[in-house]
C-alpha positions in Angstrom: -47.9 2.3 -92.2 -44.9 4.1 -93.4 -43.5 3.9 -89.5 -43.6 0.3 -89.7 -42.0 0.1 -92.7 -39.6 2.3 -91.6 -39.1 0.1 -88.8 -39.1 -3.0 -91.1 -36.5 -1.9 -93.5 -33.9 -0.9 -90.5 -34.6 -4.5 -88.7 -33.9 -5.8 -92.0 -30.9 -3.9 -93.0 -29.1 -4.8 -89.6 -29.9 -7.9 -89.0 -29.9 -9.3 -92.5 -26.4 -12.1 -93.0 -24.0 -11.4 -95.6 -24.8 -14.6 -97.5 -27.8 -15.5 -99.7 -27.8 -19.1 -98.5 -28.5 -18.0 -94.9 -31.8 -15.8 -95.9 -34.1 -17.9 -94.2 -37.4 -16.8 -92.2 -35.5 -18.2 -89.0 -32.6 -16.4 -89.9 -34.6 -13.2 -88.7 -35.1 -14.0 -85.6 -32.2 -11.9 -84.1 -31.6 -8.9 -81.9 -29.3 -6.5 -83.5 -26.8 -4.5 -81.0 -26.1 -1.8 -83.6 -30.2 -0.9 -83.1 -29.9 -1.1 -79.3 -26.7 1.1 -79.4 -28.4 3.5 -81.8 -31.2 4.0 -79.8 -29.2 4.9 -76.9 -27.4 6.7 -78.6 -30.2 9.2 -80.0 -31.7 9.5 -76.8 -28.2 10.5 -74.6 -27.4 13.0 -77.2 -28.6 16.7 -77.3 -31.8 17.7 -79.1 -29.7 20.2 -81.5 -27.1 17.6 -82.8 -29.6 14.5 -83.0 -31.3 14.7 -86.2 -27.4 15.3 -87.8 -26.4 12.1 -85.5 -29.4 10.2 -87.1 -29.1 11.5 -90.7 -25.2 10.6 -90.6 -25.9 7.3 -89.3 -28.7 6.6 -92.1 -26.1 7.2 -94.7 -23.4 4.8 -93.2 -26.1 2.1 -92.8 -27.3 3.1 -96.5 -24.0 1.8 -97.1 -23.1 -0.3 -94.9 -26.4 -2.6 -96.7 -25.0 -1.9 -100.5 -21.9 -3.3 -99.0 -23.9 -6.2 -97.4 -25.6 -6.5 -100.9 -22.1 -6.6 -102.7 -20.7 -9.3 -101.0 -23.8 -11.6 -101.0 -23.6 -11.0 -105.3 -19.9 -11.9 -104.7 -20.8 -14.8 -102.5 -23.4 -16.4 -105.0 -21.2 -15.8 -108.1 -17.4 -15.7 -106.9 -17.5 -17.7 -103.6 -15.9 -15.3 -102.0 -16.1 -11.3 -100.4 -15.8 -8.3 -102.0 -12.7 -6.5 -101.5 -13.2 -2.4 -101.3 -10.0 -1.9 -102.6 -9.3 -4.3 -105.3 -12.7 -5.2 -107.0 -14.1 -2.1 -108.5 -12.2 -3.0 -111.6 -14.2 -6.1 -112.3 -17.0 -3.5 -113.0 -15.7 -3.1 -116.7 -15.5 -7.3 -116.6 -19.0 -7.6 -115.3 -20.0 -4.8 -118.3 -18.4 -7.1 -120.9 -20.3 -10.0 -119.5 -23.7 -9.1 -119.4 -22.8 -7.5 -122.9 -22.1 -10.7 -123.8 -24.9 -12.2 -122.3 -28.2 -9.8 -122.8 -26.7 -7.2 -125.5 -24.7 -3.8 -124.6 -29.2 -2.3 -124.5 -29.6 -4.6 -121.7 -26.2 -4.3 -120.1 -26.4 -0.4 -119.9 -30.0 -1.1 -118.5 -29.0 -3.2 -116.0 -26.0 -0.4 -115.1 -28.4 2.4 -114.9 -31.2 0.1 -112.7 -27.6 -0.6 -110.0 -27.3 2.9 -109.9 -30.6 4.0 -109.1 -30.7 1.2 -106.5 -27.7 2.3 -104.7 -29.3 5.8 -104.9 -32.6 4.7 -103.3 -31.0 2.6 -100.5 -29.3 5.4 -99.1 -31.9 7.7 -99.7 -34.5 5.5 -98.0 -32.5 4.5 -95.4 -31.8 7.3 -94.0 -35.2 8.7 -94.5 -36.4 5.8 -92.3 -33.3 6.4 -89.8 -34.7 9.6 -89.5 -38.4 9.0 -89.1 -37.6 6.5 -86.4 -35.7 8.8 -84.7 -38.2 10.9 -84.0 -40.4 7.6 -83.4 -37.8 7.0 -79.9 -37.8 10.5 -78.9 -41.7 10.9 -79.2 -41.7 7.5 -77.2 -38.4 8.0 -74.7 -39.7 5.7 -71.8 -40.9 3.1 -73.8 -37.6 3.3 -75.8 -35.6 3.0 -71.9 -37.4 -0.3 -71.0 -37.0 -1.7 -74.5 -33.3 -1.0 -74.5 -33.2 -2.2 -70.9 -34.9 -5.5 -71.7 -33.5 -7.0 -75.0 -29.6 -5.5 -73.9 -29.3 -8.1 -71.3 -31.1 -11.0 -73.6 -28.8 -10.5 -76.3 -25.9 -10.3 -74.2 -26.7 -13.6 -73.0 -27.2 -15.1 -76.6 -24.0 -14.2 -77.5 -22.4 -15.2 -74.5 -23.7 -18.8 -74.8 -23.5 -18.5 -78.8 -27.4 -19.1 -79.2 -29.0 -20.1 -82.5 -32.0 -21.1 -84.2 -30.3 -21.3 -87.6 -26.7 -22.3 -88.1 -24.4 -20.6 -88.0 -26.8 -17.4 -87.5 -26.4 -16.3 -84.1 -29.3 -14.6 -81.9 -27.6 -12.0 -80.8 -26.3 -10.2 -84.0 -23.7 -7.8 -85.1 -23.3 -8.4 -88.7 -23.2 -4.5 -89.4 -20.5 -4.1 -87.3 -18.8 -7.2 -88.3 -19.1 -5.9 -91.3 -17.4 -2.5 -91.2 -14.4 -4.3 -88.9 -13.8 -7.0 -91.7 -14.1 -4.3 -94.5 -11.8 -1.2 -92.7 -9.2 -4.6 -91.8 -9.1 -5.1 -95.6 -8.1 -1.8 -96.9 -4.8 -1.9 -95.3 -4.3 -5.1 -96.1 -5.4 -5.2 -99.7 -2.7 -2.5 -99.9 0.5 -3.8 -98.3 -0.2 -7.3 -99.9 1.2 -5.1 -103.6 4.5 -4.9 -101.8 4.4 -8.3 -100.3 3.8 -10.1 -103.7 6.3 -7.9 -105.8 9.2 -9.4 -103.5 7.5 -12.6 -103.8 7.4 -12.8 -107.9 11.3 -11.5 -107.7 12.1 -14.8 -106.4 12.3 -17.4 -109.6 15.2 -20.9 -109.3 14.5 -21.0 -113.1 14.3 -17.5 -114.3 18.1 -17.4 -115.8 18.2 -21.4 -117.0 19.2 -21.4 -120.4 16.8 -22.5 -123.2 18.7 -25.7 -124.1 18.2 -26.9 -120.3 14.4 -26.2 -120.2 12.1 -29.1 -121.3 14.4 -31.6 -122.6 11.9 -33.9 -121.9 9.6 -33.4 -124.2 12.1 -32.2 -127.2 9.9 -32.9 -130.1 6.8 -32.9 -128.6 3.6 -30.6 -129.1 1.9 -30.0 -126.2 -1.1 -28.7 -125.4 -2.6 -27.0 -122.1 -6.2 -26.6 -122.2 -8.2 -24.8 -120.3 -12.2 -26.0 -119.5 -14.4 -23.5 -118.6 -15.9 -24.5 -114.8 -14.8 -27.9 -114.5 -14.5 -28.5 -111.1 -14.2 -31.4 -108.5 -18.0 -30.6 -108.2 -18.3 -32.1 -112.2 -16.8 -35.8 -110.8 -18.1 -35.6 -107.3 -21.8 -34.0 -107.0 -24.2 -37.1 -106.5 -26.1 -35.8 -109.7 -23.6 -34.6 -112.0 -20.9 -37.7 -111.5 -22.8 -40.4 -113.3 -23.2 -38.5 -116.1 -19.7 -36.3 -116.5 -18.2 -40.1 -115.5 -19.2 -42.1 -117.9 -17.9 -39.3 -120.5 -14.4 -39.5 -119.2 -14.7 -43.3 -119.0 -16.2 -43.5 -122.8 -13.2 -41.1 -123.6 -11.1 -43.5 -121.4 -11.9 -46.3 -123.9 -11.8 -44.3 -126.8 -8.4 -42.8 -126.3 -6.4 -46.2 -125.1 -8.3 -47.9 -128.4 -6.2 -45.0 -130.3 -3.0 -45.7 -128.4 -3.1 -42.9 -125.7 -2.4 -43.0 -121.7 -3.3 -40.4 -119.5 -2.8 -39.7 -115.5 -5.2 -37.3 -113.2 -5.2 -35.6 -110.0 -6.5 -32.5 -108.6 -5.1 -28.5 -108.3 -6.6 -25.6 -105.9 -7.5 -22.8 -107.9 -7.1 -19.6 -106.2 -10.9 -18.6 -107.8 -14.1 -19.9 -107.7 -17.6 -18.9 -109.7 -15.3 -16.8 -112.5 -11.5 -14.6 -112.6 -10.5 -17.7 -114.9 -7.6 -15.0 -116.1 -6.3 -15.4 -112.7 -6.3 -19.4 -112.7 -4.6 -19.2 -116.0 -1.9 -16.9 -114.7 -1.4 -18.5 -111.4 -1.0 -21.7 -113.6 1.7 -20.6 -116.1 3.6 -18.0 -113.8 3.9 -20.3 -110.3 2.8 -17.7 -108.2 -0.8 -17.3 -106.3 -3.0 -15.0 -108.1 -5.8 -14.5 -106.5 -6.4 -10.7 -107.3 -6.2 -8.1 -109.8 -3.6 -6.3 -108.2 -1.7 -9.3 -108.1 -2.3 -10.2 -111.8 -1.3 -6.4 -112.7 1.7 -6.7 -110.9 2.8 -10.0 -112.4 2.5 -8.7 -116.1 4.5 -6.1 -115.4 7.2 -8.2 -114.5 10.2 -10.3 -116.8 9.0 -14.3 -114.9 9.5 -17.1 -116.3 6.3 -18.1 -117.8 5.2 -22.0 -118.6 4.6 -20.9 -121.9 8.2 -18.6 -122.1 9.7 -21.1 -121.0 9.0 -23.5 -124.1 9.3 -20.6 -126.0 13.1 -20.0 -125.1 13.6 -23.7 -125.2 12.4 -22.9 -129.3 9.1 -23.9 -129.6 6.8 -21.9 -131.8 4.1 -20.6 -128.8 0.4 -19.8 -129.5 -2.7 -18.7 -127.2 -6.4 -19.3 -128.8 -8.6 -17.6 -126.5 -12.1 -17.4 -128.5 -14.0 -15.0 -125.9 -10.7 -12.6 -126.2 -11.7 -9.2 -128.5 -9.4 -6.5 -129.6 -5.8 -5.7 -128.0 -4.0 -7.9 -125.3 -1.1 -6.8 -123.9 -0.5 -9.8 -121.2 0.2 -12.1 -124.6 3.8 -10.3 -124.5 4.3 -11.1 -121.1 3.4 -14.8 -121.7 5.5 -15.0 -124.4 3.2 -16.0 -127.4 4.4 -15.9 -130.7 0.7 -15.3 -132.2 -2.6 -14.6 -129.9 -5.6 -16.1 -131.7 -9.0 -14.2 -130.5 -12.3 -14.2 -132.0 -11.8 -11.3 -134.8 -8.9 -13.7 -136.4 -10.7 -17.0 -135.9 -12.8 -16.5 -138.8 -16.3 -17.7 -137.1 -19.1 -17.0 -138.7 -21.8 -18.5 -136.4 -23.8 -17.5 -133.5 -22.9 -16.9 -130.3 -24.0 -19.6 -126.7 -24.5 -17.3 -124.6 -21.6 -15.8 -123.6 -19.3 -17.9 -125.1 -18.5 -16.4 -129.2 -18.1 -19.9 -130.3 -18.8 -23.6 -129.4 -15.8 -25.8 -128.2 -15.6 -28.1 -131.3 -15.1 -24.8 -133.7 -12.1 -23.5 -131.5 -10.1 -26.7 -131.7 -11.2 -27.4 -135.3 -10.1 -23.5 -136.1 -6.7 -24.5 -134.0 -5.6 -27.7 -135.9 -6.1 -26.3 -139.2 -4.6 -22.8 -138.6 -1.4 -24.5 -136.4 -1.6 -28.2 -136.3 -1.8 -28.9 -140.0 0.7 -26.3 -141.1 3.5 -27.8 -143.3 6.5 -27.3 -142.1 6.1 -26.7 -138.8 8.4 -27.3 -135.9 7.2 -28.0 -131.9 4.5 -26.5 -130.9 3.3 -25.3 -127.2 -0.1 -23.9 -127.5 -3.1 -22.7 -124.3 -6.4 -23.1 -125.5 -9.3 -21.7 -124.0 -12.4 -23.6 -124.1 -15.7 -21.4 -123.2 -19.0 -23.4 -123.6 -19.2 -23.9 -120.4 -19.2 -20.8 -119.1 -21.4 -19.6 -117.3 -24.8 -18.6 -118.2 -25.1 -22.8 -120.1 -27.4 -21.9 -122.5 -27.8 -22.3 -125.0 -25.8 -24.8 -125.8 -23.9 -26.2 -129.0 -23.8 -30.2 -129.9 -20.9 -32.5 -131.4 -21.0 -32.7 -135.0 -18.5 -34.4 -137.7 -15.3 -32.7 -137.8 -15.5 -32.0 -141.6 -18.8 -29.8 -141.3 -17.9 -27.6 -139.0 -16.6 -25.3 -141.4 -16.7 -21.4 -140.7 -19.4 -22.4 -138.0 -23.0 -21.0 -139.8 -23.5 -25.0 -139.3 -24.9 -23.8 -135.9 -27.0 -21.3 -136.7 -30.5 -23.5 -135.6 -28.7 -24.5 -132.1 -28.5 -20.9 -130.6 -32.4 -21.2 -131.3 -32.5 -24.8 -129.5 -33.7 -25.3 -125.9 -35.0 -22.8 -123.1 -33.8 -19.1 -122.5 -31.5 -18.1 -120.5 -34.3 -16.3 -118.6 -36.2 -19.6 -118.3 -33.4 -21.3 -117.1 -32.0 -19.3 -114.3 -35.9 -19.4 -112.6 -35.2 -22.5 -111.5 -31.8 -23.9 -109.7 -32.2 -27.6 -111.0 -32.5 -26.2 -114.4 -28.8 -24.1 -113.9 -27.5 -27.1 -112.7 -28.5 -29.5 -115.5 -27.3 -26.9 -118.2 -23.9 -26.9 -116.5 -23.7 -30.4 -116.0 -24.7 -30.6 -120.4 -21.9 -28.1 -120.7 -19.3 -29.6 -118.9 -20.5 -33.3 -121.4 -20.3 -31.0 -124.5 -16.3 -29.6 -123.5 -14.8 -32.9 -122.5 -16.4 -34.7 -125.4 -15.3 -32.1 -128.0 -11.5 -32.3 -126.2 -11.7 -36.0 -126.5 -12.9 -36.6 -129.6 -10.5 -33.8 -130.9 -7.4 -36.3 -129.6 -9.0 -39.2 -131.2 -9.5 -37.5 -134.3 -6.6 -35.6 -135.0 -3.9 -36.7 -132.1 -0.6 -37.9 -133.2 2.4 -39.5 -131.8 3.6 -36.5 -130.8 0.8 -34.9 -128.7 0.9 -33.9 -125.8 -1.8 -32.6 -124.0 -2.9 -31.3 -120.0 -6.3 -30.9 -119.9 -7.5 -28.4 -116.9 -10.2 -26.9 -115.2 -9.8 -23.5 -114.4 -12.2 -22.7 -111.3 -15.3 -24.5 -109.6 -18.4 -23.2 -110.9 -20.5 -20.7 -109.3 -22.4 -21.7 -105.9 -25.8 -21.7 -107.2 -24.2 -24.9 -108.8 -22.0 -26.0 -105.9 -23.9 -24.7 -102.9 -22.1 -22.8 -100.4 -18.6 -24.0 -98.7 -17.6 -26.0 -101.7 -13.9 -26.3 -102.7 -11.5 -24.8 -105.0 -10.6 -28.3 -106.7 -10.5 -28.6 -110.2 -9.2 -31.8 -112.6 -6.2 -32.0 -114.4 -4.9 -34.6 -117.1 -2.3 -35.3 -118.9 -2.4 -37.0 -122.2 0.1 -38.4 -124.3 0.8 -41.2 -126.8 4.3 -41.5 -125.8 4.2 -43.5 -122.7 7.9 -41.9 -121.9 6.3 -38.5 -121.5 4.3 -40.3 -118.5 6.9 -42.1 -117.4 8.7 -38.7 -116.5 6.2 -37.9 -114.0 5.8 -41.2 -112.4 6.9 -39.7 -109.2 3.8 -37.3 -108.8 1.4 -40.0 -107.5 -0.9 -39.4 -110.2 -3.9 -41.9 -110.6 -4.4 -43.6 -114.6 -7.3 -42.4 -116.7 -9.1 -39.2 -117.4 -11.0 -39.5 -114.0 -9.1 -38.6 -110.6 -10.8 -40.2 -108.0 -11.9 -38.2 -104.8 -8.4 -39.4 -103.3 -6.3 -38.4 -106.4 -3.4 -35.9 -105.0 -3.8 -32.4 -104.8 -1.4 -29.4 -105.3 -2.1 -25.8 -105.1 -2.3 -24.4 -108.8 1.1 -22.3 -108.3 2.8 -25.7 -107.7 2.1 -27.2 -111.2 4.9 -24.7 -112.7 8.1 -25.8 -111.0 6.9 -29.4 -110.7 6.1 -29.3 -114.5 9.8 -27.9 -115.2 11.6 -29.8 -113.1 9.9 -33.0 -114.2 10.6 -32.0 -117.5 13.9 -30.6 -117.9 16.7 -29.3 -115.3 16.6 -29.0 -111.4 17.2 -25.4 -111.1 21.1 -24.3 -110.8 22.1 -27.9 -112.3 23.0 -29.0 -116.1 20.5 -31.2 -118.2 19.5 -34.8 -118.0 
């Protein structure tokens, strides 16, 4: 019995894909080379040197399977690899999550429960490398005419490409697939820091003077919102798009009752699943951040921001970013002149999961604090809007502006519905909690305009990433909306050229630009061309 699961728990380890959607029972049905290559290899080498050969090769497939492991958790969640160079820092990030999310008790649990996992895999799997060792010496001829008979089969099968399960071939290598792809990454993870250093050096607007930037919208106070996981997939999926639709068309109505226009299209976020940091920075800055190294080397940098920019052009500049505790150094870089987080937004209600506040409070918190100031000049502020984020539940519900208050009004809602645990049993569930989270954002940001909007608003309304695959499925894209909103229909007029369709609600053909794009289109539409005076 413990041979065979020995033998199991290799089979499984080699021939197991690197993505959760592919574990399927078919999906087994494979031959691995890297078994037939190791049992050649243990019976060719000498008798002294093999049990070193086979514990040596238990450790690398030990961890060559938590690396298999990783990148399926990556898959699921980010939609993308793991990168062994770049990605252990997310560990604090995923720390502060699950904090968040199950309490710093269960977060450390769940830390001590990885480590003991990683522990056991290699110690098991070698173990069982080495019990089958001695399983093919004991065995040698047997071991010959099995080598000799599935070599030749699965050299066929992956001549011809054969499959039972798309795209799982027969004949597998994943393990070694897996250590090419990963060694290839190292290198490259490590020259891209040079690559993307000259590459931020490079800005047309980086020396226009202040009284050049933004002329358009002199006057003006605008707004770039961020929404939590609104993707294409919100407008698009067959069960979410009814629903999300008649939203944006409801807020379509409300908002041209109230005097406003608005135009939509699409931009390519370089995340997916979470990293909204990196969404917002690749948004501001121009420049495709897509990793942390990237991000860390941006800040470190004098670029032109978005948000600098209005800030040179005289604007006062302000960042509310609810889910944002204790020190931030990027604000400087940004160029805020004051960082609203959570300890200075005066909440005093519960938390949704892991969002610190609902939607409704953070814009309610905003207009008072910056919006109804007396006094005031322009005003270019990011919000950051977290009830959707990821786990959706529970979940907050509109009420009338004037009781939001310090937010103890929602004490009862973070008691409403199903757990989180009950929730994420069941995929339909996940996706209808995201879809009610996604209603609960738009309808707090429209209401918000038709409630306290002005002539002078101007808003761009954005989603920062797709959601994560156990909402999209696998292979989805990197789409997510963007609006702008604006009373004045001069500040639309100015960007007539874009293509952009009318309403809240790009359609499936609405353009689409890379999210690094928006910057210099944004400026230039705005203000000066680069290198040439004022309009």
């Amino acid at each position: 019995m413990t041979t065979a699961c020995a033998a199991l728990l290799v089979f499984l380890a080699l021939i197991a894909p690197q993505t959760a959607g592919q574990l399927t029972p078919a999906a087994l049905v494979r031959i691995p080379v890297e078994g037939l290559l190791g049992v050649a290899l243990v019976l060719v080498v000498a008798a002294r040197a093999r049990l070193v050969v086979a514990a040596i090769g238990g450790v690398v497939l030990g961890l060559l399977t938590i690396l298999k492991i990783i990148d399926m958790g990556f898959g699921v969640f980010l939609s993308r690899p793991f990168d062994p160079v770049l990605d252990w820092s997310l560990a604090s990030d995923a720390g502060a999550f699950l904090t968040g999310s199950i309490g710093r008790a269960g977060a450390i649990a769940v830390g001590v429960a990885a480590v003991g996992l990683v522990a056991g895999v290699l110690l098991v799997m070698t173990r069982s490398v080495l019990r089958l060792t001695s399983l093919v010496v004991r065995h040698r001829t047997a071991a010959i005419r099995a080598v000799a008979v599935l070599a030749p089969i699965w050299l066929v099968c992956a001549v011809f490409g054969a499959q039972i399960v798309t795209p799982v071939p027969i004949a597998a290598r994943s393990l070694a697939s897996l250590a090419y792809s990963k060694a290839r990454q190292v290198p490259a993870s490590l020259r891209d820091e040079q690559v993307f250093a000259s590459q931020v050096a490079v800005d047309a607007f980086q020396d226009t003077p202040g009284e050049q930037l933004l002329t358009g919208l002199r006057g003006k106070d605008v707004i770039f919102t961020f929404v939590e996981s609104y993707g294409r997939d919100a407008l698009q999926d067959p069960e979410f798009a009814p629903k999300v639709g008649a939203v944006l068309d409801d807020g379509n109505r409300r908002l041209s009752a109230a005097g406003y226009a608005s135009r939509s299209a699409f931009l390519t976020s370089p995340v997916a699943g979470g990293g909204s940091w990196l969404a917002h920075a690749t948004f501001f800055s121009g420049q495709w951040i897509d990793t942390i190294q990237r991000h860390r080397t941006l800040v470190s940098t004098d670029r032109l921001t978005l948000t600098s920019a209005f800030q040179r052009a005289n604007w006062r500049t302000v960042s509310v970013m609810p889910n944002t505790g204790g020190a931030w150094p990027e604000g400087k870089f940004y160029g805020y002149d004051k960082v609203y987080e959570f300890e200075n937004l005066g909440y005093r209600g519960p938390k949704f999961g892991w969002a610190t506040m609902p939607d409704q409070y953070t814009l309610s918190t905003f207009d008072r604090t910056e919006m109804a100031r007396p006094g005031r000049g322009p005003l270019m502020a990011e919000l950051v809007l977290v009830s959707s984020h990821m786990p959706w539940t529970p979940l907050p519900r509109m009420i009338n502006w004037g009781d939001v208050g310090d937010g103890s009004v929602y004490g009862p809602m973070a008691e409403e519905g199903e757990s989180e645990a009950v929730v994420w049993r069941d995929r339909a569930k996940v996706r209808t909690q995201y879809e009610r989270s996604i209603e609960y954002s738009l309808n707090s940001l429209i209401s918000y305009v038709e409630t306290h909007g002005n002539d002078n608003l101007v808003l761009v309304f954005l989603g920062d990433h797709q959601p994560a695959p156990i909402v999209t499925g696998e292979g989805a894209s990197r789409d997510v909306p963007i609006t702008i909103v604006a009373r004045d229909r001069a500040v639309l007029d100015q960007i007539s050229g874009w293509g952009w369709q009318d309403g809240l609600k790009p359609a499936p053909d609405a353009p689409v630009w890379r999210m690094d794009a928006f910057r210099d289109r944004f400026l230039t539409a705005f203000g000066s061309q680069p290198g040439h005076p004022a309009r």
